[in-house]
C-alpha positions as CSV (number, residue, x, y, z in Angstrom):
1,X,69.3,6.9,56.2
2,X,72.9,5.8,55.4
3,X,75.5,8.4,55.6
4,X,77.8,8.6,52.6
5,X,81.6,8.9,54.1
6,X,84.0,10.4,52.5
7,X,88.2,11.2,52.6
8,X,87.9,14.2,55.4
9,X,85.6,13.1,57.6
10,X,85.9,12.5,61.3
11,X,84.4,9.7,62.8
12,X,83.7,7.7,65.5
13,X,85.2,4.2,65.3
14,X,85.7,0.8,67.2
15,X,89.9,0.8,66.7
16,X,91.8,-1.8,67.4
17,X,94.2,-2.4,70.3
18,X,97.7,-4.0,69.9
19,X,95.7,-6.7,73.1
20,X,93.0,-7.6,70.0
21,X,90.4,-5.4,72.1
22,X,88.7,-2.4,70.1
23,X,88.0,0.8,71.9
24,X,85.8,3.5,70.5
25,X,88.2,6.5,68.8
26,X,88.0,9.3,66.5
27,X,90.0,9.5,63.6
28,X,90.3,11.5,60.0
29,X,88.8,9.2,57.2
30,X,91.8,9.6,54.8
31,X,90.8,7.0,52.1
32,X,87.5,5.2,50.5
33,X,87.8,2.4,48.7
34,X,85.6,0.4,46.2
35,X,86.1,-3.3,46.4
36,X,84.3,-6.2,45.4
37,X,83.2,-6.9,48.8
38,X,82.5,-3.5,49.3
39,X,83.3,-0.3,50.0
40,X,86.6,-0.2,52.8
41,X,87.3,3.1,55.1
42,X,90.7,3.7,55.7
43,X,90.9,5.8,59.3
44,X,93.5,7.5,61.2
45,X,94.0,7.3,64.5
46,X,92.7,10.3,67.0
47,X,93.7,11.0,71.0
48,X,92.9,14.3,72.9
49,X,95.5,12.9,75.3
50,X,98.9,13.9,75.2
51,X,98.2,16.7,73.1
52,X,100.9,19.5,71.9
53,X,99.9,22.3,69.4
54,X,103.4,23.3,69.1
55,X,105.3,20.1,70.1
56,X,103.7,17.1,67.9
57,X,105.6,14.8,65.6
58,X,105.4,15.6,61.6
59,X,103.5,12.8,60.9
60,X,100.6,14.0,63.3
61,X,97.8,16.7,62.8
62,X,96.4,18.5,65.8
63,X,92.7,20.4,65.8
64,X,92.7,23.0,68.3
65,X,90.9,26.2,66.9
66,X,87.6,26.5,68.1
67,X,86.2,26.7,64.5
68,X,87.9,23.3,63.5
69,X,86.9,21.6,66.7
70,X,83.1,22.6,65.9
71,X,83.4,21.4,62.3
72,X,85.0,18.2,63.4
73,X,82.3,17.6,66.3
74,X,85.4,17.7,69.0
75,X,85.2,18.8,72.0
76,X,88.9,18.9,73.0
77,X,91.8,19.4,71.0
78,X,92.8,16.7,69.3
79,X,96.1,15.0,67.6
80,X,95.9,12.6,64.6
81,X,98.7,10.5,63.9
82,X,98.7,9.9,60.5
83,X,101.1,6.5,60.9
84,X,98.6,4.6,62.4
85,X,95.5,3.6,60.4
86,X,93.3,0.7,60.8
87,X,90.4,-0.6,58.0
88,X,86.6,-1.0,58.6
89,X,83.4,-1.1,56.8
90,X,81.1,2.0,56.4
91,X,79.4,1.1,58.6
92,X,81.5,0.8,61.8
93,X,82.2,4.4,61.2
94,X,80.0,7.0,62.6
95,X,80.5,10.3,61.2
96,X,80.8,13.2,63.7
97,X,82.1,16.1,61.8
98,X,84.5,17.0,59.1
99,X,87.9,18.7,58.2
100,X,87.5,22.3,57.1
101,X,89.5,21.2,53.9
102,X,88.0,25.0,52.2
103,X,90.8,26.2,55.1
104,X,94.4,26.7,53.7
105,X,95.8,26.7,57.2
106,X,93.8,22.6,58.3
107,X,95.0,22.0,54.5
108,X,98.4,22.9,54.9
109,X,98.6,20.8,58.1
110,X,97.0,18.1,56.7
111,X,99.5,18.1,53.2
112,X,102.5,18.2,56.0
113,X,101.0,14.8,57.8
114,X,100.8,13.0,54.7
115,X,103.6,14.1,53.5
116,X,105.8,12.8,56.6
117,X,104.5,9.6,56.0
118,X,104.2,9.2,52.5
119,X,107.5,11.4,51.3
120,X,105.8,14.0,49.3
């Protein structure tokens, strides 16, 4: 059974290397897009390295709470930087969890992300 993905979800994906190798990552899927070759997942880019709750660059969401880590399927805590995205088909990604967008706080962080990089 395929596994609708949506803007939100976090997944598991083969990302690309600036050497042209892919290594699995997690990453936030922050756009799905029809086009006439198919659907096309836009996907952040996830590390549990280098991680800083209070230290992390605008552009970058960090998961850290227990109750976002469980929703997201992370074990660690984890930063998103929101600058670097990379394009796959649905399915390359493997969903592992989700954002808990129902949560002002993940909402708010998530609206400051995009909004560093996009200038809203």
């Amino acid at each position: 059974m395929d596994t609708q993905i949506s803007a939100g979800d976090i997944v598991k994906v083969p990302f690309p290397t600036d050497d042209g190798r892919t290594l699995p990552h997690y990453g936030v899927v922050v756009l799905v897009e029809s086009t006439f070759g198919g659907e096309v997942v836009t996907v952040t880019y996830g590390s549990s390295k280098k991680v800083s709750i209070s230290g992390h660059l605008a552009h970058e969401m960090v998961l850290w709470e227990k109750d976002d880590l469980e929703a997201a399927g992370l074990s660690q805590p984890t930063r998103f930087d929101f600058k670097v995205t990379a394009r796959f088909r649905p399915e390359e990604c493997a969903q592992i969890g989700v954002l808990r967008l129902d949560d002002p706080v993940t909402m708010g962080k998530l609206r400051r992300a995009l909004g560093a990089v996009h200038g809203f």
